[in-house]
Structure formats: structure tokens, C-alpha cells
N, CA and C of each residue as an Amber inpcrd file, in Angstrom:
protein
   471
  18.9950000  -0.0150000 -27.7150000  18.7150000  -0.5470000 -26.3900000
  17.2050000  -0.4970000 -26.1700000  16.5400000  -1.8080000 -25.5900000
  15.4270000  -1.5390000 -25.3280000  14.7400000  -0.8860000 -24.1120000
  13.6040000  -0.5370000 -24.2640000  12.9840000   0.0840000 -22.8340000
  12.4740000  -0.8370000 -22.0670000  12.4540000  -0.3670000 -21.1110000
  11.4360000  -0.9430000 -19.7270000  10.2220000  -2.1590000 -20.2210000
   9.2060000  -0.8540000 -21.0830000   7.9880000  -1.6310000 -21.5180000
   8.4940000  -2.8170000 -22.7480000   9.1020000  -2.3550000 -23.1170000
   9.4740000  -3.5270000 -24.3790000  10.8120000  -4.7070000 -23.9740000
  11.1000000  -5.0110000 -22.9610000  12.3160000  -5.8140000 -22.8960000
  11.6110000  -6.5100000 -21.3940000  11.4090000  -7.8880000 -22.3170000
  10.9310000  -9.1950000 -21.2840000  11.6930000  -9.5450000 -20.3720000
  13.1400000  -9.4390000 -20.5440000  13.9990000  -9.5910000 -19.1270000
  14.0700000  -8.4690000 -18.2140000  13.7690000  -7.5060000 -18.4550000
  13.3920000  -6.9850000 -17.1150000  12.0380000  -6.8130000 -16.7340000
  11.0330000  -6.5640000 -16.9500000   9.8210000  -7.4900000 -16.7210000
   9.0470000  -6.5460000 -15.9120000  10.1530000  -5.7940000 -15.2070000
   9.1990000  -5.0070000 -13.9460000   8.1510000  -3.8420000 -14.1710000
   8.3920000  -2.9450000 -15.3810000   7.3810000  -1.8030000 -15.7790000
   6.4410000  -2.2890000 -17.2010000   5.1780000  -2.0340000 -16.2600000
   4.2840000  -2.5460000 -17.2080000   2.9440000  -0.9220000 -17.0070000
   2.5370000  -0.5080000 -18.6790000   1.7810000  -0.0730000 -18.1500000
   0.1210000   0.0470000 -18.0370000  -0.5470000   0.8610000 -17.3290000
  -1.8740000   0.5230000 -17.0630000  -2.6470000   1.4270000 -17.6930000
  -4.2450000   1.1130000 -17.4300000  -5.2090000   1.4460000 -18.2570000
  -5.0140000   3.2940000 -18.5570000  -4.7290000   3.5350000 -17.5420000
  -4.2690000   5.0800000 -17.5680000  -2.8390000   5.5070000 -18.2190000
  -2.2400000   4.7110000 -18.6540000  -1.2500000   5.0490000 -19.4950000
   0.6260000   5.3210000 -18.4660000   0.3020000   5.4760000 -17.0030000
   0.9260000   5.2220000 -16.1360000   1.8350000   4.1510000 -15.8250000
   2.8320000   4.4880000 -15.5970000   3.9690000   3.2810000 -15.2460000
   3.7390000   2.3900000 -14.0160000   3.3840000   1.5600000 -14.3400000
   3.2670000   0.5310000 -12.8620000   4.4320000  -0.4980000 -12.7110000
   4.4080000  -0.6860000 -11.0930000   5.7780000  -1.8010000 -10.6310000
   5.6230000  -2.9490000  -9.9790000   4.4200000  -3.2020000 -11.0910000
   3.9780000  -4.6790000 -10.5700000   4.9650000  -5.6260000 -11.0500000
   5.5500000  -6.7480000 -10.2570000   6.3380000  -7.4550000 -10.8100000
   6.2760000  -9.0670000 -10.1840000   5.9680000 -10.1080000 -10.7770000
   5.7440000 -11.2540000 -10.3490000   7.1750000 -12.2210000 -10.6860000
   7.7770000 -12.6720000  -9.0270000   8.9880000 -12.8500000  -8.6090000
   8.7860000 -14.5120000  -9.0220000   9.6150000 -14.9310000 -10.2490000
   9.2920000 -16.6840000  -9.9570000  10.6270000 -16.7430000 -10.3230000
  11.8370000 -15.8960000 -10.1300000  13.0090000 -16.6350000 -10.2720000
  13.9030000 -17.2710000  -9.1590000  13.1940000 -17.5560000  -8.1720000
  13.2700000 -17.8220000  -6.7520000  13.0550000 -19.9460000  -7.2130000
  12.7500000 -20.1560000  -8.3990000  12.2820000 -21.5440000  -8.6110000
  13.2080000 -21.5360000 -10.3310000  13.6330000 -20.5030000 -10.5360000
  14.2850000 -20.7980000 -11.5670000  16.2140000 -21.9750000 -11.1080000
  16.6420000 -22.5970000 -12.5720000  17.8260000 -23.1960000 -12.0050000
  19.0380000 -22.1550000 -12.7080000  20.0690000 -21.9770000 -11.7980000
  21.2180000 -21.0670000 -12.3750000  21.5040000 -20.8780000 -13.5360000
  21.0710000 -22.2910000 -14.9060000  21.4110000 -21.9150000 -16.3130000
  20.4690000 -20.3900000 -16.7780000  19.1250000 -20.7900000 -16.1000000
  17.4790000 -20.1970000 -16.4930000  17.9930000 -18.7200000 -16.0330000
  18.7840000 -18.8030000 -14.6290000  18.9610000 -17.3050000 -14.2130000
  20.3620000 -16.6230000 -15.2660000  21.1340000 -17.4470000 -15.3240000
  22.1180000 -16.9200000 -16.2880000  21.8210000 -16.1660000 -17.6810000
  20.8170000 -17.2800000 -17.6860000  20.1150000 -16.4630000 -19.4670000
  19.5290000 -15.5070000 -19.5590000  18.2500000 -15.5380000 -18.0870000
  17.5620000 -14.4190000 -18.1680000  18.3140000 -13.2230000 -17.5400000
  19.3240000 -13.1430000 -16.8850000  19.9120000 -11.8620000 -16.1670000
  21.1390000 -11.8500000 -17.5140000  21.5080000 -12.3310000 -18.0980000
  23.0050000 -12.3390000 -18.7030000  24.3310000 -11.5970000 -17.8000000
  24.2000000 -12.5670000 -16.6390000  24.9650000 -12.8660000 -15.9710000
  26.4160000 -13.9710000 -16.2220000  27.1780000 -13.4880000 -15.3660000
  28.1670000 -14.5680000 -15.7430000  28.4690000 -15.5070000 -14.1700000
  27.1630000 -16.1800000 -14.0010000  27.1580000 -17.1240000 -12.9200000
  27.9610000 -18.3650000 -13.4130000  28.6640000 -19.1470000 -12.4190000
  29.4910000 -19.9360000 -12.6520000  28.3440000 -21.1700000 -12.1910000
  28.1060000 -21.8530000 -12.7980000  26.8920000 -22.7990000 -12.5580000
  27.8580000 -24.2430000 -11.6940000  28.8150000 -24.1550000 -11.8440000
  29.7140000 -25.4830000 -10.9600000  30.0520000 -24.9340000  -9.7120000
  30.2280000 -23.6590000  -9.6860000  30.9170000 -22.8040000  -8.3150000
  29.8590000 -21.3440000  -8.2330000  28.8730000 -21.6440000  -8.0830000
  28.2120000 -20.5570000  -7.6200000  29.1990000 -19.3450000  -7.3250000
  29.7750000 -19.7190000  -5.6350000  29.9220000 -18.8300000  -5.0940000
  31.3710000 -18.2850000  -5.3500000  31.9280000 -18.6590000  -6.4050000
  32.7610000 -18.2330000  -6.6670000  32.8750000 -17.2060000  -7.8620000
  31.6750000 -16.8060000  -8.3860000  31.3500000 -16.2030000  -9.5230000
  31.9560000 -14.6480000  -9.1440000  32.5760000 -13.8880000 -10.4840000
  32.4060000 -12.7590000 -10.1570000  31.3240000 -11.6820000 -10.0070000
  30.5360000 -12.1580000 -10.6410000  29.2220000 -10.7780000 -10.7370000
  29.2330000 -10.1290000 -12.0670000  28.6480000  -9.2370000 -11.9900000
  28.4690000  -8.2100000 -13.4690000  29.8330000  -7.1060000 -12.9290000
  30.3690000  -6.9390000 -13.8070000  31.5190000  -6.0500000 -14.5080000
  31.3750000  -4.8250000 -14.0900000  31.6610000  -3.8690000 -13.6380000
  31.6790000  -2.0350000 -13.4490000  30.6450000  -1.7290000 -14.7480000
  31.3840000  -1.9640000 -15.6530000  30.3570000  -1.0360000 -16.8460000
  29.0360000  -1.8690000 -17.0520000  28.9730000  -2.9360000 -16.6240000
  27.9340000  -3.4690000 -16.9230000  26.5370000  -3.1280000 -15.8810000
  27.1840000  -3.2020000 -14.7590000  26.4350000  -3.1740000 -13.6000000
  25.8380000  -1.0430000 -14.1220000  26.8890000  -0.2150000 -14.5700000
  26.3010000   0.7540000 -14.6380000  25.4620000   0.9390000 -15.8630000
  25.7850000   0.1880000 -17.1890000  24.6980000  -0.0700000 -18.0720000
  23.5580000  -0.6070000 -17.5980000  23.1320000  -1.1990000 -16.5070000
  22.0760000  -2.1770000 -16.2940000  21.5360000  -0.5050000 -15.0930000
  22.2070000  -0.0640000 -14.6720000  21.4470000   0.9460000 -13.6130000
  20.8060000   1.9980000 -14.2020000  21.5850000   2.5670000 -15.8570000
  21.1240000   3.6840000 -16.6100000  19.6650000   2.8750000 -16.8130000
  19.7550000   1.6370000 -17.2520000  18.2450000   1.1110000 -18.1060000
  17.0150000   0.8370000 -17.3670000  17.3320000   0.2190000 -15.9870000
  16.4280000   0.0640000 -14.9880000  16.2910000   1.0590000 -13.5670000
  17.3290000   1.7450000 -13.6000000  17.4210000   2.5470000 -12.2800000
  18.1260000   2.0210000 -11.2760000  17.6830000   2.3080000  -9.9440000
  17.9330000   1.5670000  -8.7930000  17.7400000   0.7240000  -8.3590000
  18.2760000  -0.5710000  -7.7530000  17.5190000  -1.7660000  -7.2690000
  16.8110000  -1.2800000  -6.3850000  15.6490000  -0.8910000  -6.2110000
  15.1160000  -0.3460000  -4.6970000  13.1740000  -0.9470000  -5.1100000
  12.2910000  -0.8020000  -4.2350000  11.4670000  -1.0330000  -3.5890000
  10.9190000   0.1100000  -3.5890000   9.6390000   0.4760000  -4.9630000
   8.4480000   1.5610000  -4.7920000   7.5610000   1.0300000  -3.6070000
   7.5340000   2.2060000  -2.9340000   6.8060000   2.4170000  -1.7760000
   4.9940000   2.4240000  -2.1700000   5.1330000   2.1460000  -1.3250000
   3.0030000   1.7850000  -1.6980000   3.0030000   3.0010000  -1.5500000
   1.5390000   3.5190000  -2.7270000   0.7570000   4.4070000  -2.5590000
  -0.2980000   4.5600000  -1.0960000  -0.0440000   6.1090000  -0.6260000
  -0.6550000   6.3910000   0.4510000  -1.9820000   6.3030000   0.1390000
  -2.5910000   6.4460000   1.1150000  -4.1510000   6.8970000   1.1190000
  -4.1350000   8.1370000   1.8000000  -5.0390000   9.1850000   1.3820000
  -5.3950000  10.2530000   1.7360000  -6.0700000  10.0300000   3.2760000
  -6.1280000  11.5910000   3.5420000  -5.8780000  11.8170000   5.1240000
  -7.4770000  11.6050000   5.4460000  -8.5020000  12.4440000   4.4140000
 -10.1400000  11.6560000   4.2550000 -10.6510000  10.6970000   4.3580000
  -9.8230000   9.3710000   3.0330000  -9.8980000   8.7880000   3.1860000
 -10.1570000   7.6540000   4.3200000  -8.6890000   7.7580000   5.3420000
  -8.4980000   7.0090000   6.5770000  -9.8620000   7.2500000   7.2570000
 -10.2310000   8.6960000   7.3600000 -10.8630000   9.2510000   8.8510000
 -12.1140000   8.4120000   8.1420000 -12.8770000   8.7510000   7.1030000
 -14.0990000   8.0640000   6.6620000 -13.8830000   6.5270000   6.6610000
 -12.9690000   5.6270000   6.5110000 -13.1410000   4.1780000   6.3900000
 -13.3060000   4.2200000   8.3070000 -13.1010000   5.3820000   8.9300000
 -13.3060000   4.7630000  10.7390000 -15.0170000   4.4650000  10.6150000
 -15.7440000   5.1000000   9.3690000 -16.9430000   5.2970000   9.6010000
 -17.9250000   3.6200000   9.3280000 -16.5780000   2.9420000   8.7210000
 -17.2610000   1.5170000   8.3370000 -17.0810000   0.4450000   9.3180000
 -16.8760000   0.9890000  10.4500000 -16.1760000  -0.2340000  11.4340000
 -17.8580000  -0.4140000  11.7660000 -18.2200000  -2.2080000  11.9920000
 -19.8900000  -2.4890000  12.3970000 -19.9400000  -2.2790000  13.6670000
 -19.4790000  -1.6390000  14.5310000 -19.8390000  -0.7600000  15.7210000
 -20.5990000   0.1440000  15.4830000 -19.8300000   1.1380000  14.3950000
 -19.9720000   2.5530000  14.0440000 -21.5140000   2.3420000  13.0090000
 -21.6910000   1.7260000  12.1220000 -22.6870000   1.3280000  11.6280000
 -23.6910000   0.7960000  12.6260000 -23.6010000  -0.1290000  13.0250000
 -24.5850000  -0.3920000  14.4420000 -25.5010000   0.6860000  14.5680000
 -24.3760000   1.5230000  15.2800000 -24.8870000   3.1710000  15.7940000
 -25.7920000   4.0030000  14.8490000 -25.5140000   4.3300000  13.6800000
 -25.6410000   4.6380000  12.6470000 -27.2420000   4.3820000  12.6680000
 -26.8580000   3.4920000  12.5430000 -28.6000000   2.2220000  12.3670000
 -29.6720000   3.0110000  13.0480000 -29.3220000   2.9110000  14.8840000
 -29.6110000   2.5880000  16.0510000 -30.3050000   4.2320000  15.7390000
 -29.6620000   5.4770000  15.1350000 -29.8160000   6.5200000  15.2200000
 -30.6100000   7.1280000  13.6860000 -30.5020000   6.4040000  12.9710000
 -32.0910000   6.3130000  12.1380000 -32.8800000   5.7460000  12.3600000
 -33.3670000   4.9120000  13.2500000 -34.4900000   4.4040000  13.9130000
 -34.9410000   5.4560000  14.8870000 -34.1830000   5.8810000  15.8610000
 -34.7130000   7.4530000  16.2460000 -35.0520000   8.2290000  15.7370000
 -34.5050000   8.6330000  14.7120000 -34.7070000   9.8560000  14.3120000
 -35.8730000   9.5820000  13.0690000 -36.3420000   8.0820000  12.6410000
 -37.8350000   7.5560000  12.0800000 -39.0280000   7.7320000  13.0820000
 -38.3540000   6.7560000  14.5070000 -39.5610000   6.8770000  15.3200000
 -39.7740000   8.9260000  15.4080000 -38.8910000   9.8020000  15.3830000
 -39.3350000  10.8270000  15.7900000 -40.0670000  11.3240000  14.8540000
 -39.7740000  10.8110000  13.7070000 -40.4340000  11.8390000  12.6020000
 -42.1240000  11.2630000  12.3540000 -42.1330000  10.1320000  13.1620000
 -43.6780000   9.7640000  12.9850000 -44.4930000   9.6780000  14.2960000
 -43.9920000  10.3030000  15.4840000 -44.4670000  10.7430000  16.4230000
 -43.7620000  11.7580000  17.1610000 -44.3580000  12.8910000  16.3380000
 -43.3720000  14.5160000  17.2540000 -43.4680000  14.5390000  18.1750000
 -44.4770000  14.5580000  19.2040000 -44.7340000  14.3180000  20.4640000
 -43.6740000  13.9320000  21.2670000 -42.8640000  12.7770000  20.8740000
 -41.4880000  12.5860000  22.2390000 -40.4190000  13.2230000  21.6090000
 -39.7800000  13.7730000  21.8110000 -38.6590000  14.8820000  21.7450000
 -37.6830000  13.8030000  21.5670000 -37.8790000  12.7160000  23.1310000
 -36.8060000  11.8510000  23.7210000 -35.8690000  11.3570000  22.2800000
 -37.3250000  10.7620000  21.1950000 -36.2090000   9.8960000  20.4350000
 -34.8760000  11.0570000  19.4780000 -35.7100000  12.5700000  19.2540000
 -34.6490000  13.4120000  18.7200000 -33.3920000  13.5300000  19.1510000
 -33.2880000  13.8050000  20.3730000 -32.2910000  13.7680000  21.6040000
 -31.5030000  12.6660000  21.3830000 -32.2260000  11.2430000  21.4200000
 -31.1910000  10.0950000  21.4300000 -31.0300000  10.0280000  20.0690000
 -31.2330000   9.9290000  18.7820000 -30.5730000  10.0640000  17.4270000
 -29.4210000  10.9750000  17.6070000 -29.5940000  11.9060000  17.7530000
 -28.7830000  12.8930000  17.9450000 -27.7040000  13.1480000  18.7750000
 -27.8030000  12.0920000  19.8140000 -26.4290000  11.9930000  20.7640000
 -25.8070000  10.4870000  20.0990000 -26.5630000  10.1530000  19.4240000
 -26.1730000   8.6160000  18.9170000 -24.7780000   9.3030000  18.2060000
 -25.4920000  10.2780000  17.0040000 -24.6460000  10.6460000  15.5200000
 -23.4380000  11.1380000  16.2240000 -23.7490000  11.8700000  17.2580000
 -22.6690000  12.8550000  17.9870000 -21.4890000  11.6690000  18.6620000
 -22.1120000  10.6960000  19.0930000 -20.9350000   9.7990000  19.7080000
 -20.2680000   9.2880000  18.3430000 -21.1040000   8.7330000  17.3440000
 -20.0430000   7.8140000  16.3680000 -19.1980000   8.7370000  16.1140000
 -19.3310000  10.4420000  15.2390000 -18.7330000  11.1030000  15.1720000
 -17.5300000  11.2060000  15.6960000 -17.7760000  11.6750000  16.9200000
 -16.1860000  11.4910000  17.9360000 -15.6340000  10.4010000  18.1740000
 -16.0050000   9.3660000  18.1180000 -15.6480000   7.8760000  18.2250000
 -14.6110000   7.7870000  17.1240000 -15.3430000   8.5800000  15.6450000
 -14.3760000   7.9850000  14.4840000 -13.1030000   8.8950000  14.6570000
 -13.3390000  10.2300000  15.4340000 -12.6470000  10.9610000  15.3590000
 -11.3560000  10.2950000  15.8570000 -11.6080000  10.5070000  17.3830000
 -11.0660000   9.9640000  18.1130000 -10.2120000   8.6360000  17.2780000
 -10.5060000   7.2200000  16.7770000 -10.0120000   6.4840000  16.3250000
  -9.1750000   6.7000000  15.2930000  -9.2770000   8.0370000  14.1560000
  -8.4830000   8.5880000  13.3420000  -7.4270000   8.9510000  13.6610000
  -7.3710000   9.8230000  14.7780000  -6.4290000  10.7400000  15.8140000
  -5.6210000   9.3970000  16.2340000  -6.0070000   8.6720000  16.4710000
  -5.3970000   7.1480000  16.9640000  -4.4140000   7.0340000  16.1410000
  -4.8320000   6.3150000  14.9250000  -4.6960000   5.8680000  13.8180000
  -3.4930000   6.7580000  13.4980000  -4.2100000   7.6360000  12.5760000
  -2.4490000   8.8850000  13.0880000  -1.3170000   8.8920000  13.8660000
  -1.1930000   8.8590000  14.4960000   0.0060000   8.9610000  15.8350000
   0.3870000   7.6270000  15.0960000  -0.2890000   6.3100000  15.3260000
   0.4510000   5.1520000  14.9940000   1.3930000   4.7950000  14.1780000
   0.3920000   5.9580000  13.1970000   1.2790000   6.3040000  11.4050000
   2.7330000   6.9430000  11.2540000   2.6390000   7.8240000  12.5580000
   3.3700000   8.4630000  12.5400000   4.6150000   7.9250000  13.3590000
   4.5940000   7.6320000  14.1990000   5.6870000   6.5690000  15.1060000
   5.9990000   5.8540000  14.3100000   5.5130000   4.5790000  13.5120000
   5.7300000   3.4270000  12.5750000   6.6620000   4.2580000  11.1090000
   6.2110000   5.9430000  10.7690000   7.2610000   6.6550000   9.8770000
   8.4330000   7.0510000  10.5900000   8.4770000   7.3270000  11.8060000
   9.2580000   7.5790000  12.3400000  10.7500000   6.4720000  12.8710000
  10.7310000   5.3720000  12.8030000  10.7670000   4.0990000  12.9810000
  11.3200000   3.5350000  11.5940000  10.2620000   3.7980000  10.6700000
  11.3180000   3.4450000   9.4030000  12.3130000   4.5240000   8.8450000
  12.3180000   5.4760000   9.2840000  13.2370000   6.2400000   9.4040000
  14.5700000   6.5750000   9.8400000  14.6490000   5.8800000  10.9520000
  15.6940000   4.9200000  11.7190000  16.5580000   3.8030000  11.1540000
  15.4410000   3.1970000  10.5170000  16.6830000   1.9870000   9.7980000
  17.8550000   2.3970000   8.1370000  17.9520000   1.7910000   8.5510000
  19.9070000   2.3390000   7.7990000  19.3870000   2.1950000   6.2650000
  19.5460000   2.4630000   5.2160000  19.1040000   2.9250000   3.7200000
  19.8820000   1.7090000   3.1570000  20.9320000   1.6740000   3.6480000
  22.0890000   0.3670000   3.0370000  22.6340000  -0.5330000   3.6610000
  22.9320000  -1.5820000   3.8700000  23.5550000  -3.0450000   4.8290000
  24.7260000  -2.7620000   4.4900000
């Protein structure tokens, strides 16, 4: 029996530069015609009566589950909890600011004399800061309702 990586009809595990199993899988049997799907699934579709076909067999259907697993849907990879909070730091608001607060804190360093511009760099950094915070903390909760939510829906039809 072949594996995953070596058997073109199932198509779905391919792997990557890291040696890792990936579940990339590009869907074009949506344009295939019932002979094309018959061959490639070795199915026993009735190509005159579709819907009258029986399907794959008990043992077959459990031979086909030992080799591929579950019909199910890998879940996207998360992003880390860092991650999120630092991409708040790329929104061009937050950069704006950013900007706005190395220009203070230039003008200060080439005329010590006004304090003022230290002060305003420095309440600049302090707002984006909490701004991203704040928008993370956002961001979160959302994450969390929207898990909460798919959590709710039923595993099977």
C-alpha cells in the first residue's frame, strides 16, 4: 500500500523544505467529469444514475480512513500571542506617531534647552504604547468570542 507522499490520488500530503508534513491541497475535481472522478477516487459512481450509486463499501471506506485519516479540515496555524500585540505596532497611525516622536526626541537632542520636545516624544511613545495595548486587549476578546462561537457549532451534520 502506498503512502500519503507517494500516491498521486490522494494528493493531499506533500512535504516541505523542513521535512514536515504539509496539507496543502489544490481542489480541481470540482471541474472534473464523473468517469475522471471514478478513476481518480476508485469509486463505484454510476455515471448514468449518479444518484443512485451506492458509495464505497464498509471495508473500503475503512481501508481508505486507515490510509488517509479523517475527512476533516487542518486548522490554520495560530500566530503567537507577541506576535498579534507587535503587528498592532504596524498600523500607519501607530507609525505616524512613532515618526512624530523621533522628531522630538531629534529636535531635543540638538537643542537641550527645551525640555518641551522630551516631554512630547515621550508622551507620544507612551500613547502608541497603550494604544497598541489597548487594540491587542481588543483583538483578544474578539478571538476569544469568535473561539467560543466555533465551539458551539455541531462537529457533525
Amino acid at each position: 500500500m502506498a503512502t500519503k507522499d507517494q500516491d498521486p490520488k490522494v494528493g493531499a500530503a506533500v512535504a516541505d523544505k523542513k521535512g514536515t508534513e504539509s496539507r496543502n491541497y489544490d481542489a480541481t475535481e470540482h471541474k472534473m467529469s464523473l468517469a475522471e472522478l471514478k478513476a481518480k477516487f476508485e469509486t463505484g459512481i454510476d455515471e448514468q444514475k449518479p444518484k443512485e450509486s451506492k458509495g464505497l463499501s464498509e471495508q473500503e471506506a475503512k481501508n481508505r480512513y486507515q490510509r488517509d485519516g479523517p475527512n476533516a479540515m487542518t486548522p490554520p496555524k495560530q500566530t503567537s500571542e507577541i506576535v498579534k500585540f507587535l503587528m498592532q505596532f504596524t498600523n500607519m497611525f501607530m507609525i505616524l506617531l512613532m515618526f512624530a516622536s523621533a522628531l522630538s526626541f531629534l529636535a531635543y537632542g540638538l537643542d537641550k534647552t527645551e525640555p518641551v520636545n522630551l516631554y512630547c516624544g515621550s508622551a507620544l511613545l507612551i500613547i502608541v504604547f497603550l494604544q497598541c495595548l489597548a487594540s491587542y486587549l481588543e483583538e483578544r476578546k474578539s478571538h476569544a468570542v469568535m473561539n467560543s462561537l466555533k465551539s458551539m457549532m455541531p462537529s457533525q451534520c
